[in-house]
C-alpha positions, 0 to 999 in steps of 0.5 A: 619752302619748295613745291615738294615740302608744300604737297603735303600740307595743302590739305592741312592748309585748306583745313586750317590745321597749320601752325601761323610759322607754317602757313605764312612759308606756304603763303608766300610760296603760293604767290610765287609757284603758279602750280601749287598756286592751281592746286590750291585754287581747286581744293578751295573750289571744291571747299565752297562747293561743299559750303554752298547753302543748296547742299544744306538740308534743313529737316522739314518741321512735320518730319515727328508727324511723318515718323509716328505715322509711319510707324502706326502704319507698320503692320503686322501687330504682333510683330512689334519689332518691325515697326521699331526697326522702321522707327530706328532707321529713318530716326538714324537716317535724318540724324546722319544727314543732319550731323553730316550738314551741320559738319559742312557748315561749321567747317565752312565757318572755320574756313572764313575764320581762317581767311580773316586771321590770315588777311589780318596777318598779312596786313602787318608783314613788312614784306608786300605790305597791304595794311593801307590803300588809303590812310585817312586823317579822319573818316571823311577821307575813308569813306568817299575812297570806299564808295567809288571802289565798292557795291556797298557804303560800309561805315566809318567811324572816328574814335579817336577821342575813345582810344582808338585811332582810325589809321587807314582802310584797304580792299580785301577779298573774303567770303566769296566778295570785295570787302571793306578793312577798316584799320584802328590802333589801340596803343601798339595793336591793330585791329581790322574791322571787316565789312561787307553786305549781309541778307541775315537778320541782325546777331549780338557780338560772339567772339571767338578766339583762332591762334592768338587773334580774338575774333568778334563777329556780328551783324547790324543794318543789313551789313556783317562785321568782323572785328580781328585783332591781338588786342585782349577781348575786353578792350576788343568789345568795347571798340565792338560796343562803340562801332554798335553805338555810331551805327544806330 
């Protein structure tokens, strides 16, 4: 792919809207062309910009109050249509501002889910393989590398005797920081299990599915994990419920 077959679907690449064939060809021309590679970055700037929590409006929780108290302000009376359309314009105003946040922020969702499937994938080209920085043969290996490298300590977990085998970790780079991708094989698949330090409260696992790859997310003891693999969602939530089950 040259620089001329790459312009047109730089958008589509930052919206996650190309197919995996696509956006692996526009992947390794970006490592290779500085400039595309510049064209990129802003568009990405411009994305986390937008996805900055600051933009978010949460609509204050007196807002009913204020609205039925203007309208019971409205005068005169017998013109019942001029507080109605008072009603009608601020209701259509906090609506759209809302809708317009919520769109921020659910595209700013699909953009990690993106990064995440992307990262996954990368990790198991032949060419330029990442899949390992270290490959321990337990989780005593992996998680001492993991503390002098990172601000955090993610966990680490042999499940060997349960069916998933611990073949490695890697650094990585996602949601803005330096995460830990803990790597575990079921039969022939691989799932990343993704960890970095979260301030949200804790969630139950919710899964979604992005271009194949099953995608469970959850948060737990202060850290956000993500676990991403071809593997099916029934087996993917039982290594899930065992990562949970050490964790506690």
């Amino acid at each position: 792919m040259n620089c001329q077959e790459t312009q047109p679907l730089l958008h589509g690449y930052v919206d996650g809207e190309l197919d995996l064939t696509t956006t692996l060809a526009l992947e390794q021309h970006l490592r290779q062309c500085p400039a595309c590679a510049g064209e990129h970055s802003a568009l990405r700037t411009l994305r986390s910009t937008l996805a900055d929590g600051a933009l978010y409006f949460q609509p204050p929780p007196n807002l009913r109050s204020r609205v039925r108290a203007a309208v019971r302000r409205t005068r005169p009376r017998p013109y019942p249509w001029r507080w109605l359309a008072v009603a009608a314009s601020l209701a259509f105003v906090a609506l759209t501002v809302w809708g317009v946040l919520r769109l921020v922020a659910v595209r700013a969702d699909d953009l990690l889910t993106r990064e995440l499937v992307a990262s996954h994938v990368r990790s198991q080209m032949p060419v330029k393989n990442h899949r390992f920085d270290v490959e321990p043969p337990d989780q005593h290996t992996a998680k001492p590398w993991f503390e002098d490298k990172l601000d955090f300590a993610p966990p680490v977990y042999a499940l060997t005797d349960q069916g998933y085998d611990l073949i490695g970790g890697r650094l990585d780079y996602l949601n803005d920081r330096a995460v830990a991708a803990l790597v575990y094989q079921r039969h022939k698949h691989h799932i990343s299990l993704y960890v970095w330090p979260s301030p949200d409260a804790a969630s139950a696992p919710a899964t979604s599915t992005r271009r194949g790859f099953q995608l469970i997310h959850w948060q737990e003891g202060g850290l956000t994990y993500w676990a991403v693999s071809d593997l099916n969602e029934s087996e993917l939530r039982q290594f899930v419920q065992l990562i949970q089950e050490r964790a506690r």
